[in-house]
N, C-alpha and C positions, 0 to 999 in steps of 0.2 A: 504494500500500500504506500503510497506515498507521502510525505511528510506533511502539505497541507492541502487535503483534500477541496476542491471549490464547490463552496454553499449553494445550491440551488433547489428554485421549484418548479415544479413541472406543474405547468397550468393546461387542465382537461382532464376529463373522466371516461372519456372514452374508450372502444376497446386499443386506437393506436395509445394510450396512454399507458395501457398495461403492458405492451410490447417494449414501450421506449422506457418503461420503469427496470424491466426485465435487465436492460443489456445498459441504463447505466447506474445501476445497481451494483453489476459485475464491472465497471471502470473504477481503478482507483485512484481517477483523477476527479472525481466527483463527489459529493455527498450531499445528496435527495435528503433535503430538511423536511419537504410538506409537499403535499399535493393542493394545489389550488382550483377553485370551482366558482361558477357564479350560483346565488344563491338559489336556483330554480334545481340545480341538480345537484345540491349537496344533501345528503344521508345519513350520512354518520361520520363519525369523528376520524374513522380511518379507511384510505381507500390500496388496497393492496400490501396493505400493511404498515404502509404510512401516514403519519399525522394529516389530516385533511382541513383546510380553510378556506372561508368565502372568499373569495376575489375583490368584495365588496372595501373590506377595510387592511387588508393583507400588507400595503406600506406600513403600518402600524407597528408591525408585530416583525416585518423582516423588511427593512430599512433597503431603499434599491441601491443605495450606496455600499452596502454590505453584502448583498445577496445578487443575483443574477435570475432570470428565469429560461425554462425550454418550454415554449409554447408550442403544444401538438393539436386544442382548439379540433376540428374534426376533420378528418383524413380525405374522406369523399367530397370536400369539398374547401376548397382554396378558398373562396370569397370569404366563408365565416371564417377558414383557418387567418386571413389577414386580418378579420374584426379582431380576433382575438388578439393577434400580435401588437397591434394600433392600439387597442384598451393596454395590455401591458408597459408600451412607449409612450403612454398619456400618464401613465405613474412614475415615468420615470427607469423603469428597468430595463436595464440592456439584455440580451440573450446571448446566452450560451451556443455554437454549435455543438453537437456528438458528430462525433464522425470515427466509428469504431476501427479499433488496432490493425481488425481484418478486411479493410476496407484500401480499395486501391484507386486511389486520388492520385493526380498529375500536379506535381509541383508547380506548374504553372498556372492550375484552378484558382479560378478567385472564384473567392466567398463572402458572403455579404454578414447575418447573423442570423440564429436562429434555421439552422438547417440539420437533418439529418442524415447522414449516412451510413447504413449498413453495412457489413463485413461479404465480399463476395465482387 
């Protein structure tokens, strides 16, 4: 593991949420503080086994000067997955990429924020 893991949360409850919890769970460049949600689809206090928070008041509690987010927002579709990124950058918080160890990226890719990429 690495010496100082980077604080982040992963905003959405969806099923890509529990895939992208899955694999940076297993990075040990990472450390998933909370899962974030807006208020219409929160449930309970934990979602895959992580501490879960409205989205509502979430600066509050993990300051974005501190913390970073990965906004996954819903897979099938891009439009809302940017609402979601937009509401996150209206608070303030920068994103995170993942871009797994098994993942073959071209040194010349540019990246913008907020993206993922799987191993393969």
């Amino acid at each position: 593991m690495t010496s100082n893991p980077e604080p982040i949360l992963l905003y959405g409850t969806c099923n890509w949420a529990r895939l992208l919890l899955g694999e940076l769970g297993a990075d040990p460049h990472y450390h998933i503080v909370g899962v974030v949600c807006d208020p219409e689809y929160y449930r309970d206090a934990h979602f895959c086994g992580y501490p879960q928070y409205v989205f509502t008041d979430v600066e509050k509690i993990f300051p974005p000067d501190h913390f970073r987010m990965l906004v996954c927002g819903i897979y099938a579709s891009p439009r809302e997955r940017s609402a979601y990124y937009l509401r996150a950058k209206q608070k303030n918080y920068s994103c995170v990429n993942f871009i797994s160890r098994n993942a073959n990226v071209s040194p010349s890719a540019r990246l913008g924020e907020n993206n993922f990429i799987f191993g393969g």
